[in-house]
C-alpha positions in Angstrom: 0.0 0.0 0.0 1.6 3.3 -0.6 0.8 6.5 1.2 -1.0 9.1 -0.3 1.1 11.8 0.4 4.2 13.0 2.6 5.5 16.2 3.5 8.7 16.5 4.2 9.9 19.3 6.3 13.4 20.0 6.1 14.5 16.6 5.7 17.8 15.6 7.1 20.8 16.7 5.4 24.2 15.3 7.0 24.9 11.4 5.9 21.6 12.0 3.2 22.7 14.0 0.5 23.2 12.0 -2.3 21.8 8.7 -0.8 20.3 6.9 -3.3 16.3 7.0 -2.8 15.7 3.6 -0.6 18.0 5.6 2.1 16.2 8.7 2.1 13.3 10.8 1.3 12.0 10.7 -2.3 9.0 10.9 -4.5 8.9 7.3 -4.9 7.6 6.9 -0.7 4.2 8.5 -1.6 1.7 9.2 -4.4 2.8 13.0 -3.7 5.6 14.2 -1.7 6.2 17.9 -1.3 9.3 18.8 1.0 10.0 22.2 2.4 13.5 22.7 2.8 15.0 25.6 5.0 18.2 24.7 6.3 20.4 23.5 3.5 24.0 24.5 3.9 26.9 22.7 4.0 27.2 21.3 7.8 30.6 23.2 8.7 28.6 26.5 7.9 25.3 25.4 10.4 23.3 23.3 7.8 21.2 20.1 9.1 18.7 19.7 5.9 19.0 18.1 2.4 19.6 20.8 -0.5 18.8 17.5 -3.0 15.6 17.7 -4.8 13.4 14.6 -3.5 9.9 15.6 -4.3 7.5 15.9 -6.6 7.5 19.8 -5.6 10.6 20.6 -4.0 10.3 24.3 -2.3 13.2 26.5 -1.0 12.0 29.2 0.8 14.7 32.0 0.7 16.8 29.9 -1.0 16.9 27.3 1.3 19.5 27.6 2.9 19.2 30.7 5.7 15.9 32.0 6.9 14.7 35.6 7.8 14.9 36.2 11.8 17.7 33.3 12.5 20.7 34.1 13.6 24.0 33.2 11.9 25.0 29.3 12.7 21.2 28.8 14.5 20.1 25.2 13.1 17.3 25.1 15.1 16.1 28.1 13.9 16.6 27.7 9.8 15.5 23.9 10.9 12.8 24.9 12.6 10.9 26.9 10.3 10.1 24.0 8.1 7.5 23.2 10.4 6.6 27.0 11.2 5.8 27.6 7.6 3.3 24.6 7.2 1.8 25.4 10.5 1.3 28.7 8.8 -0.1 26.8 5.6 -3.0 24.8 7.3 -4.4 27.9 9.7 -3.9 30.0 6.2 -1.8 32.6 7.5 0.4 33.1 5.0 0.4 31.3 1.6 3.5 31.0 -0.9 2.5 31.1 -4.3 5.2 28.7 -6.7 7.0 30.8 -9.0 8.4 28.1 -10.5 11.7 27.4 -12.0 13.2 31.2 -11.1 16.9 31.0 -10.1 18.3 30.6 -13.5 17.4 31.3 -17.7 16.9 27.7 -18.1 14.7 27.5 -15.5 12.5 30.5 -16.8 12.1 29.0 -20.2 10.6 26.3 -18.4 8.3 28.1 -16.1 4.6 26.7 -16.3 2.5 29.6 -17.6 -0.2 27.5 -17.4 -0.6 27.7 -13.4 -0.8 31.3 -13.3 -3.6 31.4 -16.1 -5.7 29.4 -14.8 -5.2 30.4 -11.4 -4.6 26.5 -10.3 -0.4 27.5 -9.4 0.7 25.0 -6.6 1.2 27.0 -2.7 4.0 25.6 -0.3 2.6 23.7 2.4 -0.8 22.2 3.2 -2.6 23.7 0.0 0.4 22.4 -2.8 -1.2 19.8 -4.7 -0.1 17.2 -7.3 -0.4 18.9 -10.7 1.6 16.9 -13.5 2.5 19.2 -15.2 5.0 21.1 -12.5 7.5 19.1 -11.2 11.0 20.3 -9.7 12.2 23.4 -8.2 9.7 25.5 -6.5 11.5 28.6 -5.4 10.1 31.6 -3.9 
């Protein structure tokens, strides 16, 4: 039987980056699998999460790497906010839009215009849904 969905927030990073899919997180666990990943540097520079894409959406909010409001070398606090940002998602706080495929020009030629017409774009958290065609980098 496999799982409808998983969200993985912030998955672990040192002794997983890499791994081949049985030894971590991947699209492959669920039907869906979304991952929110805040916390992504190297582990010398305070990093605990996985920069590796292993979803079907793959978000990094603020790049992923170093969040807004933590303090320089804080893992718990980049870690952390993984979770603060889907809490956020389910009350409806706050929602993140996908603008898909936006950190480089071979990205942007790739960018689903399709989402944004129809108005059916993909949000981080508990409201991202399965849409086949947008898969990969969600970056905000």
């Amino acid at each position: 039987m496999i799982l409808g969905r998983i969200t993985g927030l912030d998955p672990a990073g040192p002794l997983f980056e890499n791994e081949e899919a049985p030894c971590r997180l991947s699209k492959d666990d669920a039907g869906f699998v979304d991952v929110i990943h805040t916390d992504g540097d190297k582990i010398i520079l305070g990093g605990a999460g996985l920069m590796q894409e292993c979803g079907h959406h793959d978000w990094y909010p603020f790049g992923g790497k170093d969040q807004p409001g933590c303090p320089t070398f804080d893992v718990a606090c980049d870690h952390s906010k993984a979770v603060e940002y889907f809490i956020d998602s389910v009350k409806g706080v706050k929602t993140f839009l996908g603008e898909k495929f936006a950190n480089t020009v071979n990205d942007l030629l790739n960018r689903p215009a399709k989402c944004f017409i129809d108005g059916n774009c993909p949000e981080m958290g508990y409201p991202d849904h399965d849409d086949a065609a947008i898969e990969g980098h969600d970056f905000m």
